[in-house]
N, C-alpha and C positions, 0 to 999 in steps of 0.2 A: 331256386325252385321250391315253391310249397307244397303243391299240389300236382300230382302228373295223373289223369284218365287218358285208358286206351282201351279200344275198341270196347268202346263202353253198349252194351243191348240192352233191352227190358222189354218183354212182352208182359200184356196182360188178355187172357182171355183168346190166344192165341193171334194176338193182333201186338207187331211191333211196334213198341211206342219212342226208342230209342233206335241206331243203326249206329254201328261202328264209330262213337262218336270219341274222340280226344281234342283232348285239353290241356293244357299247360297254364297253369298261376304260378306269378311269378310276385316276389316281392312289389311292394310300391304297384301293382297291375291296379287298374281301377276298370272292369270289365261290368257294360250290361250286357246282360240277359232279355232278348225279346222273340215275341213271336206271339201267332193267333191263339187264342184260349184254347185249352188242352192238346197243344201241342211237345208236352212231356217238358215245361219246365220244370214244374214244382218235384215233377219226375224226381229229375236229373239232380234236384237240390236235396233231394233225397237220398237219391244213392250216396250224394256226396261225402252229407252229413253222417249218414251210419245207419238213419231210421229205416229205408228200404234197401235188401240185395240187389245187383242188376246180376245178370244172367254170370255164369259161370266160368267163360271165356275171356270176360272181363277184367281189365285191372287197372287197381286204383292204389296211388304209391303218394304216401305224404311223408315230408319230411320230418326228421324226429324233433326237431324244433316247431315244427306248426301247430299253432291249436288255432281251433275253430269257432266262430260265434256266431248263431245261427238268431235270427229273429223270428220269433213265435210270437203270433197276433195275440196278445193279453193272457200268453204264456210266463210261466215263469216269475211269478209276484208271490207271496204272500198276503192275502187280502187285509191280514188281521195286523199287519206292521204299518206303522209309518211309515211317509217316503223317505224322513231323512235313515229310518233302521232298515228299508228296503235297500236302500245306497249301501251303508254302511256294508251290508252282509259281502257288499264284493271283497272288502278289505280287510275280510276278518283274522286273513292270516297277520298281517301287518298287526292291528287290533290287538291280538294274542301277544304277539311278541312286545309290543310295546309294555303289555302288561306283565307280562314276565320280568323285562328289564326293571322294573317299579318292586316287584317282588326281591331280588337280586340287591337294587338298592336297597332297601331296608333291609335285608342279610347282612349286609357290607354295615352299615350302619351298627349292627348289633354285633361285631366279631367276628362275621363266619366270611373269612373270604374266598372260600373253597368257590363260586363261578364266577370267579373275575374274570378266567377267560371265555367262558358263556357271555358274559356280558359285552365282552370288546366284541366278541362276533357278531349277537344281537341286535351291539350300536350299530356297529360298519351296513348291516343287512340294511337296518330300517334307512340309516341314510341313504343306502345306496335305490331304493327301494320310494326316495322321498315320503316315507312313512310319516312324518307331521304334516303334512300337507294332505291327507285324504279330504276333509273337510270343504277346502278350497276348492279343488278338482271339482267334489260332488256340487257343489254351489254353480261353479261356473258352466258345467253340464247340464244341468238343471236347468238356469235363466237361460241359457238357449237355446233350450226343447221348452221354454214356455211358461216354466214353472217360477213362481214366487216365493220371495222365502218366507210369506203367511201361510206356504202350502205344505213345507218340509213336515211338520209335524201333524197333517193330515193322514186318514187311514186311509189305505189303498184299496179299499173296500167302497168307499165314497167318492170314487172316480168314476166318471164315465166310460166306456168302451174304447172310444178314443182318445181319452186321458190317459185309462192306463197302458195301451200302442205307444206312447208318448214314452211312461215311463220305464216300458219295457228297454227302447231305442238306448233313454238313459244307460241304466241298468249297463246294457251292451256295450257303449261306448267306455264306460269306466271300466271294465275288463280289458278293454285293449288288446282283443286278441290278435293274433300278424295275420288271420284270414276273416274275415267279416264279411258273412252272408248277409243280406237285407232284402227282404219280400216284398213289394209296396210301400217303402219307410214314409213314403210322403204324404199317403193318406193320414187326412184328419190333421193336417200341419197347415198353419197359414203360411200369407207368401214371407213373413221376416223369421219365422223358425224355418221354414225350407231353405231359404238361403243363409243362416249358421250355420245350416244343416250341411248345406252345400261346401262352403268356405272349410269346416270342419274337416268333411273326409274329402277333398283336395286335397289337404295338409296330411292326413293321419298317414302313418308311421306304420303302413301294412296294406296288404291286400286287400281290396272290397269288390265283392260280385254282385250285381244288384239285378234285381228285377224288377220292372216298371213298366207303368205304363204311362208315367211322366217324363213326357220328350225333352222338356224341357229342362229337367233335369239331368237328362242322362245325356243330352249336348251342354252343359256347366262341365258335368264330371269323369264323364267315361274318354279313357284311353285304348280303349276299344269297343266294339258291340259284335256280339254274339248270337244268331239267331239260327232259331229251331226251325228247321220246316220241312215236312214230311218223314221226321223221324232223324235227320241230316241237321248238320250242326257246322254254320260257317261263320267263320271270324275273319272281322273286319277293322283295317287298324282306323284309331280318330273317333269320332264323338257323335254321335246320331247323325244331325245331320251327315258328317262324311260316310256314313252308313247306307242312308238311303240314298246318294250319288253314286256313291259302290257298285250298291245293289242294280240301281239300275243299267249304269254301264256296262255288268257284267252282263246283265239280261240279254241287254243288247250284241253284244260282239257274239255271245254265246248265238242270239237267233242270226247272226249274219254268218260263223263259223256251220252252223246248221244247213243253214238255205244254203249254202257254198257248197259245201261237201253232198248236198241232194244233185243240187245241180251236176257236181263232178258225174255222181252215181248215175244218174238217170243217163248221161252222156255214154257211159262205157257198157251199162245195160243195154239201151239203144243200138251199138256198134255191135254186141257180141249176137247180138238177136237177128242185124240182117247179115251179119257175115261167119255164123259159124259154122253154115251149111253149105257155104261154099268154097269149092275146091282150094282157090286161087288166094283165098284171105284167112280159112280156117286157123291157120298157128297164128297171126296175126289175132285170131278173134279171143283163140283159147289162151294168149297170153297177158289179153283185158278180163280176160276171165279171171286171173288166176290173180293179176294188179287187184280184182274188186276183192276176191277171198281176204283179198292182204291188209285194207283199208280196216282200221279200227272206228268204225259206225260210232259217231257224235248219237249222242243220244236225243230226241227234242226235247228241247224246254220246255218247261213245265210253265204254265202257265194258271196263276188260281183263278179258276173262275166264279168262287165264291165269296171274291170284292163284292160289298153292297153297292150299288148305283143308285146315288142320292141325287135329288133332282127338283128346288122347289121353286115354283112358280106362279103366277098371278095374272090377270087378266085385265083386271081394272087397274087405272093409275091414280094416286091418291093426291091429290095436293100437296102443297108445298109444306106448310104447317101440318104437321101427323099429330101432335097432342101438347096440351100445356099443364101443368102442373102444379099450384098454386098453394104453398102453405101447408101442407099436404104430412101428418104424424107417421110411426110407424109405432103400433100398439097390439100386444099380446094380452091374450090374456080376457074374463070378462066380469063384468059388477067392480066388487072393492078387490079383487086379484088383477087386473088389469095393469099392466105396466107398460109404461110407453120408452119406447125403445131410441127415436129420432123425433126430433120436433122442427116443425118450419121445414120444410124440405120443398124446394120448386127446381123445375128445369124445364125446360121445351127439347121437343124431337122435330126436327125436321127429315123431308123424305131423303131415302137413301144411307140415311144414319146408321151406322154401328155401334152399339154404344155397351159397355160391357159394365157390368155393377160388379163390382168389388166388396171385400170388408172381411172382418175375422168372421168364424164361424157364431153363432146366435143371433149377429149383428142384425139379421131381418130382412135380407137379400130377398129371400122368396115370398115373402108378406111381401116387401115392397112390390116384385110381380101380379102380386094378386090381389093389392088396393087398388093400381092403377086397372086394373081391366073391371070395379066395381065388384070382384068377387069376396071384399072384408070392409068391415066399417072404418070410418076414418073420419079424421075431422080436413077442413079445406077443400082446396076445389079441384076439380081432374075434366079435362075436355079433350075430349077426339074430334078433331074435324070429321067431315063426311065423308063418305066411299072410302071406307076402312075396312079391311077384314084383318080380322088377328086370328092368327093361327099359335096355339099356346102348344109348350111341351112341358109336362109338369115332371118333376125331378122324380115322383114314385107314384106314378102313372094312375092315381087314383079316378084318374076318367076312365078306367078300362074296365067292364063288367069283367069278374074276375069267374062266372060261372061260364061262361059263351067263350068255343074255340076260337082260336085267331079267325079263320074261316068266318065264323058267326058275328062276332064285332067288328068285319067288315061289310059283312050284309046287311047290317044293322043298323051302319049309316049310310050305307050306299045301296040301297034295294037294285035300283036298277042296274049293275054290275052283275056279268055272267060269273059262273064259277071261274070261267077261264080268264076272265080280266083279272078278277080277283087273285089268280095261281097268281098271275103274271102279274102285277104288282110287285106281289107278298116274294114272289120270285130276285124280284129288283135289291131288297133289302135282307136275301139270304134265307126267307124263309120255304123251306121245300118240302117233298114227299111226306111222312105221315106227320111232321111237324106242325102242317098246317090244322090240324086237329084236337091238338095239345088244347086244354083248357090253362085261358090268360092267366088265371091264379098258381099255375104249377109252373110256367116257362120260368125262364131266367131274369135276370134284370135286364141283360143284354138284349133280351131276346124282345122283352115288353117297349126297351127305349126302341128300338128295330120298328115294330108295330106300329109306335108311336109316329113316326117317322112317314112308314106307307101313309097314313091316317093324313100326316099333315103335307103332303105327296097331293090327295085330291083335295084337300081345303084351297088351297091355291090363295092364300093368304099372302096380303102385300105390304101387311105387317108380321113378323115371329117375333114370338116373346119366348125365348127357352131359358130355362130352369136346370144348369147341372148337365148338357146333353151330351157331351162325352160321358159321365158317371157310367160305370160296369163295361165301356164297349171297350174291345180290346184294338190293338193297333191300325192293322185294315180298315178299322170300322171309322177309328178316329180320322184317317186322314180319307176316309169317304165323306162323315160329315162336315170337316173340315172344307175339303174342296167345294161340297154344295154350298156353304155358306159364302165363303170366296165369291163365284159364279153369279150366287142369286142379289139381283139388282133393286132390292125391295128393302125396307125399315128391319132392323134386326135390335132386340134389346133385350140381352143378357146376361144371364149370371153365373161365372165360373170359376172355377179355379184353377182350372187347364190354362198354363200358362202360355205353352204352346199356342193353343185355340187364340187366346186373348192379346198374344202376339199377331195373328195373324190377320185377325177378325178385326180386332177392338180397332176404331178412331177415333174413339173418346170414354172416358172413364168415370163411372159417377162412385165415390169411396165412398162406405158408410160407415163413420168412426163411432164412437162411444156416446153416444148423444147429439153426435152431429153429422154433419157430409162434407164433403170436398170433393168441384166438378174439375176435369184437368179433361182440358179441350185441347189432348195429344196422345199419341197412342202409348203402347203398354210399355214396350221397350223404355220411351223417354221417361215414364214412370218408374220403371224400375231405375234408372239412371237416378233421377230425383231421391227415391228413394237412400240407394247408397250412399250418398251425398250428405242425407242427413243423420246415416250411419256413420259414416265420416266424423260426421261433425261433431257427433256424440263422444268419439272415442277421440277427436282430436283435446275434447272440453274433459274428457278423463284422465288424458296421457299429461294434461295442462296440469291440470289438479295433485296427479302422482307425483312431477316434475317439482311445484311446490312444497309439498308434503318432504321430499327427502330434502329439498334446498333446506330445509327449515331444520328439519335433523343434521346437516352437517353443521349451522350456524349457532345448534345448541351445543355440538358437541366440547369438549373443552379442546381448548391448544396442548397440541401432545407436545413433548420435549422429546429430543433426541439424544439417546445413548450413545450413538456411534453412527460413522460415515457409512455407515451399510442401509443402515435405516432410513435416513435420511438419501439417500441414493433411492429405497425401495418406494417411498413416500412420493419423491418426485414421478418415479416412473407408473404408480396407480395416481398420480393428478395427469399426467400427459395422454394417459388413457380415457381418464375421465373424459378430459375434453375431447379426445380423438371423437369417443363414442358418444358426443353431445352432438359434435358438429355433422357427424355421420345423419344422426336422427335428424337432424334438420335436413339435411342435403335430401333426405329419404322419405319427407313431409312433404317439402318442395315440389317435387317427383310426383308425389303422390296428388298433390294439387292442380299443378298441369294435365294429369292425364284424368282424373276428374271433369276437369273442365276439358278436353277433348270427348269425353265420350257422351258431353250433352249434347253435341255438333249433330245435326241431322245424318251429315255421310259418315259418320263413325256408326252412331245407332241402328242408323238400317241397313249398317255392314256387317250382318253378325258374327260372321267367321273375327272381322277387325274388333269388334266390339269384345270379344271372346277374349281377344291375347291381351289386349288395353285391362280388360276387368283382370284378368291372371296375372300381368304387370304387378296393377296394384294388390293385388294380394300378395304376393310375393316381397312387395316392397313392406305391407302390413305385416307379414310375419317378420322380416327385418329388424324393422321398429322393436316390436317385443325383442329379440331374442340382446337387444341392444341392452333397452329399462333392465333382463333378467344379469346381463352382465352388470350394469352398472350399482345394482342391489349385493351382487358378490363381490363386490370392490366397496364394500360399505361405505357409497356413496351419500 
């Protein structure tokens, strides 16, 4: 055990935001954290960490071996260091002693051998410690959060917002603390640093409690999920997905254990009501009386009725061919700053398409949105057949008068709408009583994509083009526009990074790489399958590489002679190893190549629970591998 809360409370403002909540973390536990915005996570990650008290009745018991490592968004840096002296400062105890021992030898050196025994204990620490190895560590941390080693000696000042999120995560990871808190780690991450990301703390060597609002993440990694709601705190064993199966099952039994127990009640009220006034049944009545006293009243469920209801639809039906695309740049920028981002780019849409753009962040995801609708200059050709209507959702709602209340910028395209159509609406997607009034420049982001939402609600467009539209909405919200998108039978072409969404949505994928694109006419799962794959292959042409590198070191080494039958005994039994742990690695490559090629198989992929244990398989067999190469390097292969 790391961590134990019990009846953990928190009011603010005489409103409680916590109830009686416990918890138990436990070594190796990999637990999300989810629920509806301000429903008292950040709370609860607070009390955890030390920054806020919970109420007084509470308690919070960690063990004397736990430390804690909490993720603060572009906390915690130095602006004025490099990233490789931002790394370094994790190490500096190591750092210190290393240089002492350097100190001590040249002591030794001059006479004085008075810390020899400082010195054995210094060595013993740092090896024990892997103290020549910080370098390493920081390197291979780095490259997969993203970072290049042109970038080590870069100021931390000179990073962007989500640069340095990036290298805060670093930062934390090289601490290694046995509890690892993490707030949203995934924003600002592409899809091949979320999955090191992912692979990473699968493997790590301690507790991780995460909060997210990337499902798809927290079905890779959580071994449990944890969810807030109404101040109430239930844990559910398995991985999101088995979360929202849980969840709803339990809903369920819970309204039929309900409706049961009504029904018993209403029966023995009914009984005691026509017979407890009369003579011949009265003990008969008062002892259904007494049976109701005794019943411990099932409470009802609770039911939110503040899910948004998304719903979009169209009228006209569009032709077969929706648009063509011909040649077509992807250019920032204007005069002699001007820089072109993709060149040559064509694809066609036909109706009913899904089609989800892809690519790192800068790559021109949302310019690509807004060349094809004529909204940015471009060179090449772009054609919509007829009876098209696009309904656009732009990622930071810059269509929304930011003076005029939500109320007002629906009046404002839809004159003929009553107030009351309008409640009711703006009702569908959560927006109520004096919320409707809020001027659009003050509400939230959540709150603007919501808007946005109603807006494209009466467009009745039978093309959408969205831009980001999960971005800010929190869980309910997601799997509301999630399921309208599902539903709606009409052209859809967007851009996300919700992998969940793009799992669900995408049937086709347009990538836009570093100067160029790649169309994969399959969905996102087989893409990520493809992908690994070429992860694989990378690390298989690495482990080839290492493989030769040490053959080549042992072929330089010279022919040792032997002293004695003992030696010679010890020599043959590190070559029987060698090889043991040669043929392992193969066996273990093999393995890994098979199920590779299984999980490109359509009924593997679009099995995802099967898909889940296949990819955990090979991870498992990947850490293998290493821990194989690390013995064969101690055996000075």
């Amino acid at each position: 055990m790391l961590v134990s809360l019990n009846n953990i409370n928190k009011f603010y403002n005489g409103n409680q935001i916590l109830k009686n909540i416990s918890l138990t973390i436990n070594e190796n536990d990999k637990i999300g954290l989810v629920g509806n915005n301000g429903c008292g996570k950040s709370t609860l990650l607070k009390i955890l960490t030390g920054n806020i008290e919970a109420e007084k009745d509470s308690i919070i018991s960690l063990a004397s071996k736990t430390t804690i490592g909490y993720l603060e968004q572009m906390g915690g840096l130095d602006s004025e260091n490099t990233v490789i002296e931002e790394m370094r400062k994790v190490f500096a105890p190591v750092h210190n002693a290393i240089d002492r021992l350097r100190e001590i030898e040249l002591e030794i050196e001059s006479g004085d051998n008075s810390s020899a025994d400082e010195y054995q204990q210094l060595s013993s620490w740092i090896e024990a410690n892997d103290g020549y190895n910080t370098d390493v560590k920081i390197r291979m941390i780095l490259n997969g959060m993203g970072f290049s080693e042109n970038e080590l000696n870069r100021t931390v000042s000179g990073f962007s917002g989500g640069e340095k999120t990036r290298l805060c995560i670093s930062k934390l990871l090289l601490e290694q603390p046995n509890l690892l808190i993490l707030d949203e780690p995934t924003n600002h991450l592409d899809f091949k640093t979320i999955m090191w990301l992912e692979d990473y703390l699968k493997n790590y060597k301690g507790a991780v409690l995460i909060v997210s609002h990337d499902r798809y993440f927290l079905d890779r990694l959580c071994t449990s999920v944890c969810e807030i709601e109404r101040g109430i705190l239930k844990r559910y064993s398995g991985n999101y997905s088995a979360f929202i199966r849980q969840r709803e099952e339990n809903d369920m039994r819970q309204e039929r254990e309900y409706e049961q127990q009504q029904k018993q009640i209403s029966k023995l009220e009914d009984y005691v009501a026509r017979n407890l006034v009369r003579a011949s049944t009265t003990k008969m009545a008062q002892s259904r009386r007494k049976q109701l006293e005794k019943i411990e009243r099932i409470k009802k469920p609770f039911h939110d009725q503040k899910h948004a209801k998304i719903s979009f639809t169209y009228a006209t039906e569009p032709p077969q061919e929706i648009l063509k695309v011909k040649n077509i740049d992807i250019s920032v920028g204007e005069g002699t700053n001007r820089k072109t981002l993709v060149n040559d780019i064509s694809f066609e849409v036909r109706r009913g398409e899904k089609i989800g753009i892809i690519g790192d962040n800068g790559i021109g995801k949302s310019t690509l949105l807004k060349i094809i609708q004529g909204l940015l200059p471009h060179e090449g050709k772009i054609h919509w057949n007829t009876n098209i209507k696009i309904s656009y959702f732009e990622q930071e709602s810059t269509n929304l008068n930011r003076e005029l209340t939500v109320m007002e910028e629906l009046h404002s395209r839809y004159p003929s709408l009553t107030d009351l159509e309008v409640r009711n609406l703006l009702a569908q997607v959560r927006f109520t009583g004096e919320n409707v009034f809020k001027e659009t420049g003050v509400i939230s982001g959540g709150e603007r994509a919501k808007l946005c939402f109603a807006i494209m609600m009466q467009e009745h467009g039978n093309v959408l083009i969205l831009d980001e539209p999960t971005n800010h909405l929190d869980l309910s919200s997601k799997e509301a526009i999630e399921t309208a998108l599902e539903e709606y039978t009409g052209t859809i072409i967007f851009v996300s990074h919700d992998r969940y969404l793009l799992s669900k949505i995408a049937d086709r994928l347009i990538e836009l790489t570093d100067g160029g694109y790649r169309e994969h006419n399959y969905n996102f799962e087989k893409y990520l399958n493809i992908l690994r794959e070429e992860q694989a292959e990378k690390k298989r042409i690495s482990d080839a590489e290492k493989f030769a590198k040490m053959a080549e070191s042992t072929k330089n080494k010279q022919v040792k002679t032997y002293r004695s039958k003992q030696q010679r005994s010890a020599d043959a039994a590190r070559k029987n190893e060698i090889r043991r742990l040669e043929n392992e690695i193969e066996e273990f490559q093999n393995k890994i190549n098979s199920l590779t090629e299984e999980i490109s198989r359509e009924e593997v992929y679009s099995d995802y629970e099967l898909m889940n244990a296949k990819c955990s398989e090979i991870d498992g067999l990947k850490s293998k591998i290493d821990e194989n190469f690390d013995k064969l390097i101690e055996l000075d292969y």
